[in-house]
C-alpha positions as CSV (number, residue, x, y, z in Angstrom):
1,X,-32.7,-15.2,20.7
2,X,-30.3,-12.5,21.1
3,X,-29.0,-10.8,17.9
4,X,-25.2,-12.1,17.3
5,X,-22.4,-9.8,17.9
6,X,-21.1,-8.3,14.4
7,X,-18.5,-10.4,13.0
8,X,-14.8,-9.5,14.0
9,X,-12.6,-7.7,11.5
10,X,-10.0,-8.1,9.7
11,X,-11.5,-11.5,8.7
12,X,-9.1,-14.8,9.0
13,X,-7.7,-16.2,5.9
14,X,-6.1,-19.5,5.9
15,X,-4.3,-18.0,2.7
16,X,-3.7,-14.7,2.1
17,X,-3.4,-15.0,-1.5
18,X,-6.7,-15.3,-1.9
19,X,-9.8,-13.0,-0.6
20,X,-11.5,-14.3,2.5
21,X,-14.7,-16.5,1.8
22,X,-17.0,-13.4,3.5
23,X,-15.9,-10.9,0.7
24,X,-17.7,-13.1,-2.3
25,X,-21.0,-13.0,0.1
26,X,-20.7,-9.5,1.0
27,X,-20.4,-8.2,-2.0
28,X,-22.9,-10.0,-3.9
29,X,-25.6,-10.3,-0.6
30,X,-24.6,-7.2,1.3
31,X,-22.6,-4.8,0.5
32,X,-23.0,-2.6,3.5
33,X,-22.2,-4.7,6.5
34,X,-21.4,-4.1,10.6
35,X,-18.1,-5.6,11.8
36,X,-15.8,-5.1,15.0
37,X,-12.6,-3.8,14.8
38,X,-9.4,-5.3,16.4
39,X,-10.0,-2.0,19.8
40,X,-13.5,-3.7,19.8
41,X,-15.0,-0.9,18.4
42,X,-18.0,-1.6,15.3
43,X,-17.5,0.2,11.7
44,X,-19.6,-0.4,8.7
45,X,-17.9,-2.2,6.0
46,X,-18.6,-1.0,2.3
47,X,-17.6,-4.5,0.2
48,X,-19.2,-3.5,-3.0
49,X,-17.7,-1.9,-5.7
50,X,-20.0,1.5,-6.0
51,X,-20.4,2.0,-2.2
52,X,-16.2,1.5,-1.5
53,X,-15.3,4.1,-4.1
54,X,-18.0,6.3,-2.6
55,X,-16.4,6.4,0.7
56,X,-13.1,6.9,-1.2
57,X,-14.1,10.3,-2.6
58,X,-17.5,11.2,-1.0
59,X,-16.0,14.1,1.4
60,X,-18.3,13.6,3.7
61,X,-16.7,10.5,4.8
62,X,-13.6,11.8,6.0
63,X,-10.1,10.9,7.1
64,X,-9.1,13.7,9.3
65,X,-11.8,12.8,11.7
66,X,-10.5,9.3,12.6
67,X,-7.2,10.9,14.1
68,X,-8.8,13.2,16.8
69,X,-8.6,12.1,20.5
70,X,-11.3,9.5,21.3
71,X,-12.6,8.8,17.4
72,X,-13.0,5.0,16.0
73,X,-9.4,4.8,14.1
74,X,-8.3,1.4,12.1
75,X,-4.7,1.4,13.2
76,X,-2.9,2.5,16.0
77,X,-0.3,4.8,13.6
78,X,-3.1,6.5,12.6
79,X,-3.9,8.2,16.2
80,X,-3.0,12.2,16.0
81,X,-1.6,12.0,12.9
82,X,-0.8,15.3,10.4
83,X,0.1,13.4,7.6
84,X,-1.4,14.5,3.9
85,X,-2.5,10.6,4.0
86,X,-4.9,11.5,6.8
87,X,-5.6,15.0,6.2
88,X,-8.9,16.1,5.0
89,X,-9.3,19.4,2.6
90,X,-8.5,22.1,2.8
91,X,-5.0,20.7,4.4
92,X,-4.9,18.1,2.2
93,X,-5.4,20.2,-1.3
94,X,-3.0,22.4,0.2
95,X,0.0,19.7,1.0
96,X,-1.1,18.1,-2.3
97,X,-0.3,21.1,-4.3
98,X,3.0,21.5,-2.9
99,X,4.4,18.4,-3.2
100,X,2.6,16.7,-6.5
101,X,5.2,17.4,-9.0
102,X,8.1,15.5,-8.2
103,X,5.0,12.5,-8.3
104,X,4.6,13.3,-11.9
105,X,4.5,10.4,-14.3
106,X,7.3,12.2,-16.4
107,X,9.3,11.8,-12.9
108,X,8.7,8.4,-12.3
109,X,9.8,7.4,-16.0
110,X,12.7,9.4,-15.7
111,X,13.6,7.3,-12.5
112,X,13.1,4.4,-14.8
113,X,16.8,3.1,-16.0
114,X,18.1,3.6,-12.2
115,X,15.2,1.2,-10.7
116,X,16.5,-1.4,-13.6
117,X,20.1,-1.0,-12.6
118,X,19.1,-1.5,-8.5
119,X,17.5,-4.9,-10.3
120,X,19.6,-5.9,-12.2
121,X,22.2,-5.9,-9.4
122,X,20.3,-7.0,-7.2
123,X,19.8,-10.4,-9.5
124,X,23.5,-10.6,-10.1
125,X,23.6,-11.4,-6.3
126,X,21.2,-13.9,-6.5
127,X,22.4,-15.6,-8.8
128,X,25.6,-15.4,-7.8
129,X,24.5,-17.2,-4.4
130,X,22.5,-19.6,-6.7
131,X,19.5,-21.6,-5.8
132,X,17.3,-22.0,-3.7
133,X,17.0,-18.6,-2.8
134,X,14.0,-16.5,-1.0
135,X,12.5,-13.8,-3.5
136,X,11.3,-11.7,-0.3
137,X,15.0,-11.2,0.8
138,X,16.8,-10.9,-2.3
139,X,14.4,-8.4,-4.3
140,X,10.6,-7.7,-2.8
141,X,12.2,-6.4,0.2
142,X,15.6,-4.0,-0.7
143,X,14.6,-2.9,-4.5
144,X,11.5,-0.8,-2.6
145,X,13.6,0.9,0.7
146,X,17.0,1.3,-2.0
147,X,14.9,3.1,-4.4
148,X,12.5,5.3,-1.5
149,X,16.0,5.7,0.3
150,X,17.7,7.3,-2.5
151,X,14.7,9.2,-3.8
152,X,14.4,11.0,-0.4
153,X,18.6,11.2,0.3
154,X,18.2,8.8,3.0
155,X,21.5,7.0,3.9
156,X,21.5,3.3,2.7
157,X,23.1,2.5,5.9
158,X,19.5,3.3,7.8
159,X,17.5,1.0,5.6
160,X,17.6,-2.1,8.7
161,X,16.3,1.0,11.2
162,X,13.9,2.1,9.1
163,X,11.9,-1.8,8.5
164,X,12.0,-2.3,11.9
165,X,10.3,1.0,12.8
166,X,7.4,1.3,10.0
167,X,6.7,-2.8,11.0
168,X,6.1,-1.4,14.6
169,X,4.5,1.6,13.3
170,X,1.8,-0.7,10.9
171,X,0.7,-3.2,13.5
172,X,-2.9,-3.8,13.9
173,X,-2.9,-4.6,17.5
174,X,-4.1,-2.1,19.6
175,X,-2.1,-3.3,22.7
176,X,0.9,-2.2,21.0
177,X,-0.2,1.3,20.9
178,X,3.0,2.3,23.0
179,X,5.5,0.6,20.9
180,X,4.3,2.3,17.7
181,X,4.1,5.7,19.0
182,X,7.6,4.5,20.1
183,X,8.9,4.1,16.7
184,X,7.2,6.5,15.5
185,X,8.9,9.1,17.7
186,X,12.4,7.8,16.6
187,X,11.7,7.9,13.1
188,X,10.2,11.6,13.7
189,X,14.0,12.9,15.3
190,X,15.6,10.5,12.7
191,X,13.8,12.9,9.6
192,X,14.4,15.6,12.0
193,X,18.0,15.5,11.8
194,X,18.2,14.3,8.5
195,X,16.7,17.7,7.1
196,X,18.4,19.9,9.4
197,X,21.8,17.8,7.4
198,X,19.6,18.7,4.4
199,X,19.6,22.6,5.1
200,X,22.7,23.0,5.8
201,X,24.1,20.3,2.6
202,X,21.9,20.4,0.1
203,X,21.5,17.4,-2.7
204,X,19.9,16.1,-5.8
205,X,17.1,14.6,-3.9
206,X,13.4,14.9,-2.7
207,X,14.3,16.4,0.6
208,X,16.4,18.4,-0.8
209,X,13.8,19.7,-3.0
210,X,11.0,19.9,-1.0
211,X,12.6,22.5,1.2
212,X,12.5,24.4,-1.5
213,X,9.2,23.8,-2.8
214,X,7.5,28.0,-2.6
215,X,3.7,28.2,-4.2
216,X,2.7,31.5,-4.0
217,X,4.6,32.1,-0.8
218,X,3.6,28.7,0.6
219,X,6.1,26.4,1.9
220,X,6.4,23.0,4.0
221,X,7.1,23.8,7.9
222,X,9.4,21.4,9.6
223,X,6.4,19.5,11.1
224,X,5.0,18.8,7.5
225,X,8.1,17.6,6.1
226,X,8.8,15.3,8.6
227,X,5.3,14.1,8.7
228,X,5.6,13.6,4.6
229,X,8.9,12.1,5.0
230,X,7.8,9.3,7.6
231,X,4.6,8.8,5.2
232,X,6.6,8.5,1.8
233,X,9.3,6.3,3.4
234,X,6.1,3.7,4.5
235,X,4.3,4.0,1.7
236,X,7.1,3.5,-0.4
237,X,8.9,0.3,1.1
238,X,5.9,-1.2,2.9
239,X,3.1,-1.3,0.2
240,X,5.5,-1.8,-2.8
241,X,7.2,-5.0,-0.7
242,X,4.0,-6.2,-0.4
243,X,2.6,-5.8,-3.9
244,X,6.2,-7.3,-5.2
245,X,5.7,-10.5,-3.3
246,X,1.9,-11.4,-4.1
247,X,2.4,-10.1,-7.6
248,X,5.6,-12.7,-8.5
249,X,3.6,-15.3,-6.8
250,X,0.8,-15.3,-9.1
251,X,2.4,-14.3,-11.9
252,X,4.7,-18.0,-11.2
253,X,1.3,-19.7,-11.0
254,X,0.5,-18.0,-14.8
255,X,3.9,-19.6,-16.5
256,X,2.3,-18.7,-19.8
257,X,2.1,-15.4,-19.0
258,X,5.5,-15.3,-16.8
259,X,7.5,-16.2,-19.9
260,X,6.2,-13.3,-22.1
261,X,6.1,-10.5,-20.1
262,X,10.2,-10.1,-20.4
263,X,10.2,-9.1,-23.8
264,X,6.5,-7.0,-24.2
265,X,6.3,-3.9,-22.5
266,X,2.9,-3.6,-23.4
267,X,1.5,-6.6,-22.2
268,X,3.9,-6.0,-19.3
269,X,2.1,-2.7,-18.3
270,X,-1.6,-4.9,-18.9
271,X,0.0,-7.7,-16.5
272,X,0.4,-5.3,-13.6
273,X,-2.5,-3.7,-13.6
274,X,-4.2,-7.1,-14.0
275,X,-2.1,-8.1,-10.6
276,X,-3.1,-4.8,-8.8
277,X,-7.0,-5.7,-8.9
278,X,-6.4,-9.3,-8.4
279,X,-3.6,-9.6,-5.5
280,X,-5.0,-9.7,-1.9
281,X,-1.7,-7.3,-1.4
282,X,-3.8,-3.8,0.2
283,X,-4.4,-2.6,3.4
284,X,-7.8,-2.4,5.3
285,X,-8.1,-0.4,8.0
286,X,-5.6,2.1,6.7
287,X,-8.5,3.0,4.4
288,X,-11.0,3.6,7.4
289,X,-13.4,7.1,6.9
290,X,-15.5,8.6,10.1
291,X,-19.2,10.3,8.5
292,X,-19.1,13.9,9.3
293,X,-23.0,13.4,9.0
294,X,-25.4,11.1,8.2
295,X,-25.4,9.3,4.8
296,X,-27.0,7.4,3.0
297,X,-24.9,4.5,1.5
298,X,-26.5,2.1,-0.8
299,X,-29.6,2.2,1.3
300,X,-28.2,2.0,4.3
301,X,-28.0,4.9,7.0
302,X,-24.8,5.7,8.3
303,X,-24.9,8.2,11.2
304,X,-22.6,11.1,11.8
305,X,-19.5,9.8,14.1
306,X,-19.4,6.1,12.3
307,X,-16.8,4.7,11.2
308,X,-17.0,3.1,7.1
309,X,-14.0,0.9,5.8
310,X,-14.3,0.9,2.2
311,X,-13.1,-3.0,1.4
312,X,-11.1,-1.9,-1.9
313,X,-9.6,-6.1,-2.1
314,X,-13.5,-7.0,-1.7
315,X,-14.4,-4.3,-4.2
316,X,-12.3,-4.8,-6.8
317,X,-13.5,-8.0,-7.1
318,X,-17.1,-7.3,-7.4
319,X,-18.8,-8.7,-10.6
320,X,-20.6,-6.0,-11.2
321,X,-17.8,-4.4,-12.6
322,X,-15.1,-7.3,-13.0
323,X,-16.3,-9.9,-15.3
324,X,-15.0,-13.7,-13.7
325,X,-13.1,-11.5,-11.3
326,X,-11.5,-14.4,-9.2
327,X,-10.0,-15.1,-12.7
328,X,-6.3,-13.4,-13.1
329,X,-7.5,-12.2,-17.1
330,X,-5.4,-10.3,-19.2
331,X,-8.3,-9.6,-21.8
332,X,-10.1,-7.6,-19.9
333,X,-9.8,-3.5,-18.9
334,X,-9.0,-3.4,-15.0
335,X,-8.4,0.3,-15.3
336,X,-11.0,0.8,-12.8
337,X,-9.7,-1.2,-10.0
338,X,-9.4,0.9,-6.6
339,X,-6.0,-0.5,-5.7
340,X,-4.2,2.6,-5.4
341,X,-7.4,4.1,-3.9
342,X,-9.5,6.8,-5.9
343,X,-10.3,10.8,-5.0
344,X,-8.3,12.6,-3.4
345,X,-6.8,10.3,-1.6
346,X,-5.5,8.5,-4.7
347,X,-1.8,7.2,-3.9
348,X,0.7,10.2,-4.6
349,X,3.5,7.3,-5.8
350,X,1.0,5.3,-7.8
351,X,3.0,5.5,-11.4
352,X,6.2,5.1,-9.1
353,X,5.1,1.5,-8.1
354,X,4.2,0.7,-11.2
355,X,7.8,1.1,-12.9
356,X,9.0,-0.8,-9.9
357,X,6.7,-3.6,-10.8
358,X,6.7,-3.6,-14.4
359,X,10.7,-3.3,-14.0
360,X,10.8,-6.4,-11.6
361,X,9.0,-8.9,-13.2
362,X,10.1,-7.6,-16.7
363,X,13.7,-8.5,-15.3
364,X,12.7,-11.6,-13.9
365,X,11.4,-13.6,-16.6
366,X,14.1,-12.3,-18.9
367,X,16.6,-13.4,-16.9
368,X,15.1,-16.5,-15.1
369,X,12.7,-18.0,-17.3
370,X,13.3,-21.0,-15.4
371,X,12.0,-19.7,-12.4
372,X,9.7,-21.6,-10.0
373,X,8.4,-22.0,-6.6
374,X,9.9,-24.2,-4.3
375,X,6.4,-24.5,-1.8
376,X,2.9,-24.7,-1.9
377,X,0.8,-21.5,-1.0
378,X,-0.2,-23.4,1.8
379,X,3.3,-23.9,3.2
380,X,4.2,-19.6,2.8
381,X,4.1,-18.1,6.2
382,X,2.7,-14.6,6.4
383,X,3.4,-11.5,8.4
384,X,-0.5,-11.6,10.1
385,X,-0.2,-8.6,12.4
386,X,0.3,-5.8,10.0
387,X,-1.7,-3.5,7.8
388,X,-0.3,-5.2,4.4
389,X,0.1,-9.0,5.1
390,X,3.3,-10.2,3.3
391,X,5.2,-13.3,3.0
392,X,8.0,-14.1,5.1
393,X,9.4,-15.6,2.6
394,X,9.4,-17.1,-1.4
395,X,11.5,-19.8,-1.5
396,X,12.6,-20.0,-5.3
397,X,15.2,-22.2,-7.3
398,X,15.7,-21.9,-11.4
C-alpha cells in the first residue's frame, strides 16, 4: 500500500474554542509530525511542549530564512519581509535594542489609566444602546486599534483602513498572494506619509519617538520604521482582538470566576495568564522556522532547508508540563505557557496586552456582573481564513 499523503495543515476545527482532536494525539504519541501547508508544501510540526519552545529559541531554526525568494513560508505576508518579527540576529538584536524601551513594563503600566478610560467609554456606549449587543463590535474590536492608534499617533479616523488591510494582509490562502502584497503596499505609503507628517510635526507618541531613537550612533532608516510601524499596528489590533474575544468567552463559561475578578487585581493578573495558555486565540504558521542545518529534534532529523512550525496552542497544552491542561485552573502556575512566544522572538507588546486584558475583563464583571452569552459555541461564526481565527461576533445581553 502506498504511504498516505501527510495530513493537511492548519487542521479543521468544528470549534475554534477548543484545540483540534490531532493536537491531544500529537502531543502525547508524536510530537514531531509531517504536515502540508495550505501552498502544498510539507513542514514538520513540533506539538510537544520541549520540542516547540526549542524551535522558538534554538537559532538554528530561523525566521529570516522563510522570507527569501523560493523558501517554504506559512503565510503569504510573510514573503520578503524586513520586519524585526521576521529578522534573524544580528538584524534582529540590532532593531530590538533600538526600539525595546518604550516596551518596557514601566511603559505599559504607565499607559494603564488611559486603556481604562478607552473602556470605560467604550461600555458607556453599550450600555447606552442596551442589550443584546455583540462584544466583538463594541469592545474586542476598537479598545485594541484606539489604544495601538494613539500609541503610534495614528489618526482615529484611519482605524476602518487599517482592519481591512492587516485582514488582507493575514490571510492564509496562498491564492491571495496579490491582494496582500496589495494591502500591504498601501499600508507601506500610508506609514510613509504619516512619518514624513511626523518629521516635520513632531508629537507625544511612538513615531514620534522612534525617530529619535540614537544608540551609539544607530538609528531607524525610513524602511525600518515603516516596516516596525506596519508590524506594531498588526500585532497590536489583530492578536489582542483575538485574545479579547476567546478570553471573555471562557471567562463567561467560568461565572464563578467572572464575578470575582472585578474587584481582585491579583487573581485578575492569575486569570489572564490562565486564559493565555488555555485559549485556542494564537497563530500557527506565523510561528513557522526554516533549519539552517540539520537538527536533531526530539529524535527526529530535520534537514537543512525544512521548514518546523512550533504548535505553541498544541504545546501549551501538553501534560508534561500542564497538569489537567484541558482544564481552565487557576491553582496552578501557567507562567511557562509559550503564548507570547519565547527567545528572541518573545512578543515586544507582551505586558501591553496584558493591561488591555486585565483592564477589560476587570471592567466587565464590575460593571456587568450580569453578563451572559446569548448563543451556544456552536452557533459563533469564526473568521476561518486568517492567521488568528476570531469570532465574528458575541452576541451578549445583561
Amino acid at each position: 500500500m502506498p504511504a498516505q499523503d501527510p495530513p493537511c495543515f492548519p487542521f479543521a476545527a468544528a470549534n475554534l474554542l477548543r484545540p483540534p482532536a490531532e493536537y491531544a494525539r500529537l502531543v502525547r504519541e508524536e510530537p514531531i509530525s509531517r504536515v502540508t501547508l495550505p501552498s502544498g508544501e510539507l513542514a514538520w510540526l513540533a506539538a510537544g511542549y520541549e520540542p516547540a519552545r526549542t524551535v522558538l529559541s534554538d537559532l538554528r531554526f530561523s525566521k529570516q530564512a522563510s522570507t527569501r525568494p523560493g523558501a517554504i513560508t506559512g503565510l503569504p505576508i510573510t514573503e520578503g519581509s524586513e520586519s524585526i518579527f521576521s529578522s534573524d540576529p544580528p538584524a534582529h538584536t540590532r532593531l530590538r535594542r533600538l526600539i525595546a524601551g518604550p516596551f518596557r513594563p514601566r511603559n505599559a503600566e504607565a499607559l494603564r489609566p488611559r486603556i481604562e478610560r478607552l473602556t470605560d467609554d467604550l461600555l458607556d456606549e453599550m450600555e447606552r444602546k442596551g442589550p443584546p449587543a455583540d462584544l466583538i463590535s463594541h469592545l474586542a474590536m476598537p479598545l485594541p486599534i484606539t489604544v495601538i492608534c494613539e500609541l503610534l499617533g495614528v489618526p482615529s479616523e484611519d482605524a476602518p483602513h487599517f482592519r481591512a488591510w492587516t485582514d488582507t494582509m493575514l490571510s492564509l490562502d496562498p491564492s491571495r498572494r496579490g491582494e496582500v502584497r496589495t494591502a500591504m503596499a498601501r499600508l507601506w505609503a500610508y506609514f510613509g506619509g504619516l512619518l514624513e507628517h511626523r518629521r516635520r510635526h513632531p508629537g507625544d507618541d511612538l513615531l514620534t519617538k522612534l525617530l529619535r531613537i540614537r544608540d551609539e550612533g544607530d538609528r531607524l532608516d525610513d524602511g525600518e520604521l515603516r516596516t516596525l510601524g506596519m508590524t506594531l499596528l498588526t500585532g497590536g489590533y489583530q492578536i489582542l482582538a483575538t485574545h479579547l474575544g476567546h478570553g471573555i468567552i471562557h471567562l463567561l463559561r467560568a461565572p464563578e470566576v467572572y464575578h470575582r475578578v472585578g474587584h481582585d487585581p491579583v487573581l485578575r493578573a492569575q486569570v489572564v495568564t490562565e486564559l493565555l495558555r488555555y485559549t485556542q486565540s494564537g497563530g500557527s504558521l506565523g510561528s513557522l522556522r526554516i533549519a539552517l542545518e540539520d537538527v536533531e529534534l526530539d529524535g527526529t532529523l530535520i534537514k537543512a532547508g525544512e521548514a518546523v512550525v512550533p504548535l505553541i496552542n498544541a504545546a501549551n497544552r501538553d501534560p508534561r508540563v500542564f497538569d489537567l491542561p484541558d482544564e481552565l485552573r487557576l491553582s496552578r502556575d501557567p507562567g511557562q505557557h509559550l503564548a507570547f512566544g519565547h527567545g528572541i522572538h518573545r512578543c515586544l507588546g507582551a505586558h501591553l496586552a496584558r493591561v488591555q486584558l486585565e483592564t477589560t475583563i476587570g471592567a466587565l464583571s464590575r460593571r456587568l456582573p450580569a453578563l451572559r452569552l446569548l448563543v451556544g459555541e456552536e452557533e459563533l461564526a469564526w473568521h476561518r481564513a486568517s492567521t488568528f481565527h476570531r469570532p465574528v461576533k458575541v452576541p451578549v445581553s445583561w
